[in-house]
C-alpha positions in Angstrom: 95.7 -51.4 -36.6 98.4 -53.0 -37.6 98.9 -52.1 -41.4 98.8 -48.8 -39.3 101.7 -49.6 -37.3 103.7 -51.2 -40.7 102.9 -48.2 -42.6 104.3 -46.0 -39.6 107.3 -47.9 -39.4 108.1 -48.1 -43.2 108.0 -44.0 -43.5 110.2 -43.9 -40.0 112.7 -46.3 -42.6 112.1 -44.0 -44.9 112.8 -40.7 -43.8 115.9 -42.2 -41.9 117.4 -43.0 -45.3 116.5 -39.6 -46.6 117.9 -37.6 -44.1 121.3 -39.5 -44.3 121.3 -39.3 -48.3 120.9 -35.6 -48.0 122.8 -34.8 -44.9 125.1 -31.3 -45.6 128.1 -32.7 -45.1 127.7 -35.3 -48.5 127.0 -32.1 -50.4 129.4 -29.5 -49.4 132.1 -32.2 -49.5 131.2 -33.0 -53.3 131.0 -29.8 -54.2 134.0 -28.8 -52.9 136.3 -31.9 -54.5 134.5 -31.3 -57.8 135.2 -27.8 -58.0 138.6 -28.4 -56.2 138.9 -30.6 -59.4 138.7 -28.0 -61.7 140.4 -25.3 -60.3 143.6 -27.8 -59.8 143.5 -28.8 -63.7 143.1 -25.0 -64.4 146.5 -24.6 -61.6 148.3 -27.5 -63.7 147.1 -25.8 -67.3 148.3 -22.1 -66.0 150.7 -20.4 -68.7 153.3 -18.1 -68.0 151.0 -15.4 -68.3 149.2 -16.5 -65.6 151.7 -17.2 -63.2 153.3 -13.6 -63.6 150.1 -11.7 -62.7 150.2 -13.6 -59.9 153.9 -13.4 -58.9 155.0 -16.4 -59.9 152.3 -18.2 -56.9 150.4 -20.7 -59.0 147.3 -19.5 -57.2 144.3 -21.8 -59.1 146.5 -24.8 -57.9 147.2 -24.4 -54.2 143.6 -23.4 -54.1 142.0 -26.3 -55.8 143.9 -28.6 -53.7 143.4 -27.1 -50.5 139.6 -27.4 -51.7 140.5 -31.4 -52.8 141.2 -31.4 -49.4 138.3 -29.9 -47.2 135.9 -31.8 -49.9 137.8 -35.1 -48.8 137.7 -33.6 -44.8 133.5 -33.6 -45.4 133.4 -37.3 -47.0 135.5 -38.8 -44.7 133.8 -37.5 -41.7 130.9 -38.2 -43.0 132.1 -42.1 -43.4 133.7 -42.1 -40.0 130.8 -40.3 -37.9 127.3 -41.4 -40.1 123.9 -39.4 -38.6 122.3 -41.1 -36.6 118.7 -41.9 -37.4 115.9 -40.2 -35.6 114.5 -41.6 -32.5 110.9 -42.5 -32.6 108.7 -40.1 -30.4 107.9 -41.9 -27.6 104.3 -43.1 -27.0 102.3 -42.2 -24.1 
């Protein structure tokens, strides 16, 4: 019974560290800073060209770094507010 109760409690450890790796804010905020990290290098690389179709608004770089910063928003949230791992169902 009690390599039961081990076993139970090492998948409980488990599945607390895989719901945390894999929680939505971690990948929508790293997606959003990586792209947010190309489309500001393709706003710093813009030629004139560019910028005239687009009335002189450098348009790739105020988007990339307004998605630099809702990327950041997700990681830091996610640092300042972890999940919480799931309570064990309670026996009765």
């Amino acid at each position: 019974m009690s390599d039961y109760r081990n076993d139970v409690e090492e998948l409980e450890a488990k599945s607390a560290t895989a719901a945390r790796l894999f929680d939505i804010r971690r990948i929508i905020g790293g997606l959003f800073v990586v792209y947010g990290i190309i489309v500001t290098i393709a706003g710093i690389t813009a030629s004139d060209a560019d910028l005239k179709k687009a009335q002189d608004i450098n348009i790739n770089l105020w988007t990339g770094l307004g998605m630099l910063a809702l990327g950041l928003f997700f990681l830091i949230w996610l640092k300042l507010r972890p999940t919480a791992p799931p309570t064990p169902p309670s026996e009765q």
